[in-house]
N, C-alpha and C positions, 0 to 999 in steps of 0.2 A: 504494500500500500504506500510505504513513505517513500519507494521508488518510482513509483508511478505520480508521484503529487512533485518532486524534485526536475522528474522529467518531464511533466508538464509547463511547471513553471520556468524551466530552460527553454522550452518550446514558445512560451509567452513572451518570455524576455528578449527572444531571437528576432519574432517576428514584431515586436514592439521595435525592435533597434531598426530592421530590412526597412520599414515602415518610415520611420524619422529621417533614415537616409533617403528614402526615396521622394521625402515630399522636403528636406530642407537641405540635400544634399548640396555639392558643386554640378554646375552644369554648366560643362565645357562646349566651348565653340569651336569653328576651324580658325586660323588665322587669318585677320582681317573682320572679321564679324564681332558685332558688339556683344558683351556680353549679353545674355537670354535677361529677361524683364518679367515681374509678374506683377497681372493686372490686379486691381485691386481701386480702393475707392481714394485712398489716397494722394496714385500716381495717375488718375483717369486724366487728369484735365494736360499734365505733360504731354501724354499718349496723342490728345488730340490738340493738341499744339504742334506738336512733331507732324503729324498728318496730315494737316493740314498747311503746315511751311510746303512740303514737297511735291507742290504743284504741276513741278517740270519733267514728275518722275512718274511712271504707273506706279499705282497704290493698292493692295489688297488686304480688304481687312478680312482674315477667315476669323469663325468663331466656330469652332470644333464640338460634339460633346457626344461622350458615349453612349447618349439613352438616344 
């Protein structure tokens, strides 16, 4: 029993870590690209300040989402 509660809970702790890495990790770019940006309420009005400077350029805005 107290193998199975120790095992579990290393199974928890694992996927809590995979989990924190994966959403506060580093997120590399190639060189020359800015770093990656996450949108949020914060940084919105930047976002659309940038996007709208660059009139000269094609612009796409995706919004992606799993469901």
């Amino acid at each position: 029993m107290r193998r199975a509660l120790v095992t579990a809970c290393a199974a928890l702790a694992l996927a809590a870590a995979a989990g924190a890495y994966s959403e506060y990790g580093p997120r590399p770019t190639p060189n020359g690209q800015p770093p990656l940006a996450r949108l949020n309420a914060a940084n919105f009005e930047d976002l659309k300040q940038r996007f709208n400077q660059a009139t000269d350029r094609v612009r796409v805005l995706a919004l992606l989402s799993p469901t």
